[in-house]
C-alpha positions in Angstrom: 0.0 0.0 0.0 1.3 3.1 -0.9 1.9 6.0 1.9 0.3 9.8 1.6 1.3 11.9 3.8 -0.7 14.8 5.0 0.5 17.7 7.2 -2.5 19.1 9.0 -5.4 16.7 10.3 -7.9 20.2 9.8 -11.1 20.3 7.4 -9.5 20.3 5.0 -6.9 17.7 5.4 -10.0 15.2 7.1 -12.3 16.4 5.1 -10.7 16.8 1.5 -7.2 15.7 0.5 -6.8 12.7 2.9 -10.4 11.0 1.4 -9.5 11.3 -2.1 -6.0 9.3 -1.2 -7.5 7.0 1.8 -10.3 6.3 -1.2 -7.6 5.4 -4.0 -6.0 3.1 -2.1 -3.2 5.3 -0.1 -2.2 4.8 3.7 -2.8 8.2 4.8 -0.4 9.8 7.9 -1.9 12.9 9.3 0.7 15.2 11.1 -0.6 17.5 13.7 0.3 19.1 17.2 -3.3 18.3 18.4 -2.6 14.8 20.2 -6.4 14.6 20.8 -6.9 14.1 17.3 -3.4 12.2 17.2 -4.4 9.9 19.6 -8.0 9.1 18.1 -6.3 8.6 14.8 -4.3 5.9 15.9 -6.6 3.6 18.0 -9.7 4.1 15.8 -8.0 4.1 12.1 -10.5 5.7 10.6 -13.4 8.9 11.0 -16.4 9.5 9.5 -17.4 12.3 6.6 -20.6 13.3 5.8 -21.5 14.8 2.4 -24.2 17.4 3.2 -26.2 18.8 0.7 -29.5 20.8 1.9 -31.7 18.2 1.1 -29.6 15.1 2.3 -27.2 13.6 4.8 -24.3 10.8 3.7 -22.2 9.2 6.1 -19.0 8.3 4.4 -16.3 6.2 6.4 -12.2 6.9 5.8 -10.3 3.7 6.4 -6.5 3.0 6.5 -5.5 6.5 8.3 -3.0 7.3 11.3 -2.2 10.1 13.6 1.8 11.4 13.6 2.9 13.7 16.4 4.2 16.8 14.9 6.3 17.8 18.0 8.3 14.8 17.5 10.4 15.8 14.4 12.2 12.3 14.2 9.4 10.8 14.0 8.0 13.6 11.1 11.0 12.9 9.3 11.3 9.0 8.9 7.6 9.3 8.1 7.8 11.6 5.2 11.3 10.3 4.2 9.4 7.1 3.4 6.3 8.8 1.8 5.1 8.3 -1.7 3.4 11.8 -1.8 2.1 14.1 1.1 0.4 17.7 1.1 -0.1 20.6 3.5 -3.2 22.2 4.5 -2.2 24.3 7.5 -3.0 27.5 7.3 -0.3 30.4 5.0 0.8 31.5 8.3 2.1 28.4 9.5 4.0 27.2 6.7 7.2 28.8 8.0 7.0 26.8 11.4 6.4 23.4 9.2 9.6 24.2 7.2 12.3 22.4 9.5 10.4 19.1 9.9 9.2 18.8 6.5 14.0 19.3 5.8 14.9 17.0 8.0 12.1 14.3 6.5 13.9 15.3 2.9 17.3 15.5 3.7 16.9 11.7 4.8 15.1 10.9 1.3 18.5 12.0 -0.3 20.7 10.6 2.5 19.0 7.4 1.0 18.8 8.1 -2.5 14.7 8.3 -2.5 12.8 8.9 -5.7 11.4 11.9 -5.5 8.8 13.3 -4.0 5.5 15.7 -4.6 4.4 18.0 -2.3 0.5 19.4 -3.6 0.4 22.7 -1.2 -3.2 23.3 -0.4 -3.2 26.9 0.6 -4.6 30.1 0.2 -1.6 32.3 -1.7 -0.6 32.6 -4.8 3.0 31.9 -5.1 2.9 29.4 -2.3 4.9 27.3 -4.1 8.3 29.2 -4.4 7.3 30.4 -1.1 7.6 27.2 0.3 10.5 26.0 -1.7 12.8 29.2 -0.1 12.0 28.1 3.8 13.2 24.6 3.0 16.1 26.0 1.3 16.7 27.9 4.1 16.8 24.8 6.6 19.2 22.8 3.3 21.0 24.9 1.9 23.4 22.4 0.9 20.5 20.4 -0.9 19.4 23.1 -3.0 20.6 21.5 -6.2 18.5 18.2 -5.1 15.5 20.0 -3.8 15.0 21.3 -7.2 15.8 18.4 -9.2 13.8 15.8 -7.1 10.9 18.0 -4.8 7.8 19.2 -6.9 6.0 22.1 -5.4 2.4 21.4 -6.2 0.0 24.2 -6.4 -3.2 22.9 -5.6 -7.0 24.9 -6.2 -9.1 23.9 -2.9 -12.3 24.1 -4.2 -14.4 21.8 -1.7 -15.7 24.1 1.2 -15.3 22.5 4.8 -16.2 24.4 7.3 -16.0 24.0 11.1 -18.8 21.5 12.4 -20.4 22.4 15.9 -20.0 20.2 18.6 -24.0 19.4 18.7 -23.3 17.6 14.8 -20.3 15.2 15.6 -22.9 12.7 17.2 -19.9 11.7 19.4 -16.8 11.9 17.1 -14.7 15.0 17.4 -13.0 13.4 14.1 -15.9 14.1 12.1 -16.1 16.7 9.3 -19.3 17.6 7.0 -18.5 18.4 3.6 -20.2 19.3 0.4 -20.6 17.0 -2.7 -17.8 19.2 -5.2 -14.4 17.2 -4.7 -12.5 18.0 -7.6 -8.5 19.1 -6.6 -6.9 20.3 -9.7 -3.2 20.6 -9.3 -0.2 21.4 -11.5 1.1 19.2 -13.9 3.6 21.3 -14.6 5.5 21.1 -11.1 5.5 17.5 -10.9 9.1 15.7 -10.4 9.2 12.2 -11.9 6.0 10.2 -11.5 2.9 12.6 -12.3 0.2 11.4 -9.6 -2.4 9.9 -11.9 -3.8 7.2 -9.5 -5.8 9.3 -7.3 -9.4 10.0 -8.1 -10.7 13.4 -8.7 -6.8 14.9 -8.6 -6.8 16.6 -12.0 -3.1 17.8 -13.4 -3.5 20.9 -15.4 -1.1 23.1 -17.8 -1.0 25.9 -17.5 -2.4 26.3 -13.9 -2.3 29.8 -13.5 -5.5 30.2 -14.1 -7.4 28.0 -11.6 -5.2 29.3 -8.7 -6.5 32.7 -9.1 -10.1 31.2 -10.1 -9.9 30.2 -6.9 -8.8 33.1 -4.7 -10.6 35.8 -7.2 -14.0 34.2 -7.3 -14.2 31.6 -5.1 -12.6 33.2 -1.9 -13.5 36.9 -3.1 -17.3 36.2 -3.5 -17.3 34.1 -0.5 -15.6 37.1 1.5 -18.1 39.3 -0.3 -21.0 37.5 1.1 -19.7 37.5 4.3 -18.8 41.1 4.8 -22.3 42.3 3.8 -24.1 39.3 5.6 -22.3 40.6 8.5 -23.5 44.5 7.6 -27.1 43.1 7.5 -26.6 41.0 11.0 -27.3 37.7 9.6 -25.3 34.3 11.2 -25.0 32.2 8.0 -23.5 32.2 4.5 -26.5 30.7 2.8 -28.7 33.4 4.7 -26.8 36.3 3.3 -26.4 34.9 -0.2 -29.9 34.2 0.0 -30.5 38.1 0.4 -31.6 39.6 -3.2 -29.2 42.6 -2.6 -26.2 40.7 -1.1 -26.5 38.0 -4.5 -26.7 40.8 -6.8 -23.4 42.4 -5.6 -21.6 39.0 -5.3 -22.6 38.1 -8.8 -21.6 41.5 -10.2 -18.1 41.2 -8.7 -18.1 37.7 -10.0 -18.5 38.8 -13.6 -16.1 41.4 -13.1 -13.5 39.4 -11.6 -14.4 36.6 -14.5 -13.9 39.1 -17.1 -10.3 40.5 -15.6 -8.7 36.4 -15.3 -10.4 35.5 -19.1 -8.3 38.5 -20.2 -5.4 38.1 -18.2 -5.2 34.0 -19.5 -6.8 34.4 -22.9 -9.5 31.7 -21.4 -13.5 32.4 -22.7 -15.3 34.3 -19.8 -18.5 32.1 -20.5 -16.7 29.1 -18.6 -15.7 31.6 -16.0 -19.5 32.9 -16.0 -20.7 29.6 -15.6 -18.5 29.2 -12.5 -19.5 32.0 -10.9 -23.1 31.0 -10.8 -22.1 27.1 -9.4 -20.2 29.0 -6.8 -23.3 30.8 -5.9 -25.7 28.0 -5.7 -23.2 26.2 -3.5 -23.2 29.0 -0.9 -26.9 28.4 -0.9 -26.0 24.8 1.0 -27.7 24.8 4.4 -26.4 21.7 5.7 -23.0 23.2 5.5 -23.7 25.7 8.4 -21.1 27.5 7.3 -21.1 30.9 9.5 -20.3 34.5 8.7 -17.7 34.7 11.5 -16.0 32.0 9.6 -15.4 33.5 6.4 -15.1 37.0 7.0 -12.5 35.9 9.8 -8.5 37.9 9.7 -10.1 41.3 7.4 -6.6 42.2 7.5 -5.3 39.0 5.4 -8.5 39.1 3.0 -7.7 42.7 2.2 -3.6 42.1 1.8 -2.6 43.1 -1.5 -2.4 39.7 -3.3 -4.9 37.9 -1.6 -9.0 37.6 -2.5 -10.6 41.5 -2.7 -7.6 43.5 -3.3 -6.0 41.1 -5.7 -8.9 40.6 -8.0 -9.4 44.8 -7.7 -5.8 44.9 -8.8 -6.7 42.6 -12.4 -9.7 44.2 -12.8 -7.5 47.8 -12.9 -4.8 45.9 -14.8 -7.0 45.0 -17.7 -9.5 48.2 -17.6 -12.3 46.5 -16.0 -14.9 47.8 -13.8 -14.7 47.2 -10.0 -17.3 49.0 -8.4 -19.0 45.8 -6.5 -15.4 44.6 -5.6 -15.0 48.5 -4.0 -18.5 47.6 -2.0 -16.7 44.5 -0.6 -13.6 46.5 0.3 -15.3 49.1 2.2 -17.7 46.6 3.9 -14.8 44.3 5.3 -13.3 47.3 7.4 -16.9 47.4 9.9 -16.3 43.3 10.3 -15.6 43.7 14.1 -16.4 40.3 15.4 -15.8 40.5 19.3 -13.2 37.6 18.8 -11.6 38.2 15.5 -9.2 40.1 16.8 -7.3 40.9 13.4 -10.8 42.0 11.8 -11.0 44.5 14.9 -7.3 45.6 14.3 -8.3 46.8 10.7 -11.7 48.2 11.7 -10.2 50.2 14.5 -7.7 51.7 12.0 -9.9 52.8 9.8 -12.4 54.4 12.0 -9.0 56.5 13.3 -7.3 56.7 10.5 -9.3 56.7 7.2 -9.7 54.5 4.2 -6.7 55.8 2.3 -4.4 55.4 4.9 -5.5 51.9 6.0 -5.4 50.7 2.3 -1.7 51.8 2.2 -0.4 50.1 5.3 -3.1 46.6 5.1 -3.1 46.1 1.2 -0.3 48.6 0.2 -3.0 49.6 -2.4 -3.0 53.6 -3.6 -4.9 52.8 -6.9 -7.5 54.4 -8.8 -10.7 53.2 -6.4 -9.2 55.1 -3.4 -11.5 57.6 -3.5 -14.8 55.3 -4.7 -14.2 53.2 -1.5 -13.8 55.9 1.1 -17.2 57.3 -0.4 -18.4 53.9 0.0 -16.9 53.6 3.6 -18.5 57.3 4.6 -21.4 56.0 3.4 -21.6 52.8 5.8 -20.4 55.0 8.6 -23.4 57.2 8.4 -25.9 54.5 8.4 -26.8 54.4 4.2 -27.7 50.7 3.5 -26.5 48.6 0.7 -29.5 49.8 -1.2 -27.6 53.1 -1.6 -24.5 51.4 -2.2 -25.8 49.6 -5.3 -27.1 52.6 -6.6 -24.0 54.9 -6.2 -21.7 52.1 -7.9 -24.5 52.0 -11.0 -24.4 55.8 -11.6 -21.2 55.4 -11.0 -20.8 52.7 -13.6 -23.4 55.0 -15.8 -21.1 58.0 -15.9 -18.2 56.2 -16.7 -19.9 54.4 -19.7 -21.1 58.0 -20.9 -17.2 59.2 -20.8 
């Protein structure tokens, strides 16, 4: 049996990359500092998923899985030295604190003349593959040579949406994760060293992959962010409530197509396929069973508005390629009133911009001094003295009107 390796036993690591191995036939290894789960992982090999939809319920079991301490880094290492493939989903901020295990696991592989092995990164950042690569480096500097001839950095597009379960819905098993029915993981052939992975079901290799990275972060994430931010503005608990709201759709859409238009331009793709996306992405927001919360997604404003990341980057394209972002501007100005009592980032940015104004905040959270400066402070000022979002629509559509007329 081959061995996968995951590092992170989170949603999306229970719920999404270790199934579609565990369900092709891998031994799957879960590293995580969480010895609860650890533990649980190693005396019940296996959990339960449930594919949720909002009309049904289905328990799925994952066999053949085990729990790896990641304190013990001796342990880490023999375990990924002898890995066929592994993955991370931990989080972009924790990538640098994963670096020195995931070293010492390679530098054995070479110490013993390994094949060599695929990492598929599962995170939220564009670039996160040559990020990734220059913290190893950094621990094997000596190795560089090898860690490019024999490591593949594997950009992967997360697509499936896991969120948090509440303790009332694990019906006894803190193990288990509800998921929705979409579990396609495109990846990029193009980073691949040696073997290409092509016995997993529902891992898809694609060249060039550009495209479905920021797909991902520039619809998926930015329209997900979108709905959260104005669900939050309109006080309701739930994704599916808020993209449920006429208003709150229409603006998510509208960024949607103008986010579409900006990536078919930028990688020559037809916008109808884009198009079609956006409106799958909306009708799986609408899933109930998924309970996925506001709090959730609208979570860290001050990562979600960093300048390559899922509002400011696809405002960024749109401006690149001469697209209109009015309805992105409405997301921007919306994230910076997220103050959840205890999301203490999202109250960081909000506090800023209450003392400090739009333009200023912009520079120092998304290092952004573009064109829509002075739309989103309007916006903001708006907000601040009570307008609602009706007012917002209708500014951004004269807005859009006079710049059609010009």
């Amino acid at each position: 049996m081959k061995k996968f390796i995951m590092y992170g036993a989170g949603n999306i690591g229970r719920g999404f990359i270790g199934p579609l191995f565990s369900n092709s036939g891998y031994s799957v290894g879960f590293i995580d500092i969480n010895m609860e789960v650890i533990s649980k992982l190693n005396s019940d090999h296996e959990y339960p998923v449930n594919v949720v939809t909002t009309e049904e319920n289905v328990e799925h079991i994952i066999k053949n899985v085990y729990g790896i301490d990641g304190k013990n880094l001796e342990l880490v290492a023999n375990e990924i030295a002898s890995a066929d493939a592994m993955a991370t989903a931990i989080g972009v901020n924790v990538l640098k604190f994963i670096a020195k295990p995931i070293a010492l696991g390679l530098k054995k592989r070479f110490e013993q003349n390994a094949k060599p092995l695929n990492i598929i990164i599962c995170e939220n950042l564009i670039g996160a593959d040559e990020y990734l690569k220059g913290l190893i480096k950094e621990q094997l500097p000596e190795y560089s040579e090898q860690i490019d001839k024999n490591i593949g950095f594997v950009e992967a597009s997360i697509g499936r949406m896991v969120p948090a379960l509440p303790e009332d819905k694990k019906q006894g098993n803190f193990l288990r994760v509800a998921v929705e029915p979409y579990d396609i993981l495109p990846v990029d052939k193009d980073a691949f060293k040696g073997e290409i992975i092509s016995d997993v079901k529902n891992l898809y290799p694609f060249s060039p992959f550009n495209l479905f990275i920021q797909r991902k972060l520039f619809m998926h994430n930015m329209s997900h962010a979108t709905c959260a931010y104005l669900g939050y503005l309109k006080n309701y608990e739930y994704i599916y409530e808020a993209v449920n709201d006429y208003e709150i759709r229409y603006v998510a859409y509208r960024a949607l197509t103008q986010s579409a238009l900006a990536l078919s331009i930028e990688n020559k793709v037809d916008v109808k396929i884009l198009l079609e996306h956006a409106e799958n992405l909306l009708y799986r927001f609408q899933n109930v069973a998924l309970g996925d919360t506001i709090a959730r997604v609208g979570k860290d404003a001050i990562r979600k508005l960093s300048q390559n990341d899922r509002l400011i980057g696809a405002l960024n394209l749109c401006e690149k390629h001469g697209v209109s972002a009015d309805m992105l501007c409405v997301a921007i100005a919306s994230a910076m009133f997220f103050n959840v009592s205890d999301d203490e980032r999202s109250l960081e940015l909000c506090a800023y911009a209450k003392e400090n104004g739009v333009k200023l905040t912009l520079e120092k959270y998304s290092n952004y001094k573009g064109a829509k400066v002075q739309v989103i402070e309007e916006l903001y000022k708006m907000l601040e003295s009570g307008k609602t979002l009706t007012d917002l629509i209708k500014y951004c559509d004269d807005l859009s009107g006079k710049e059609t007329k010009v």
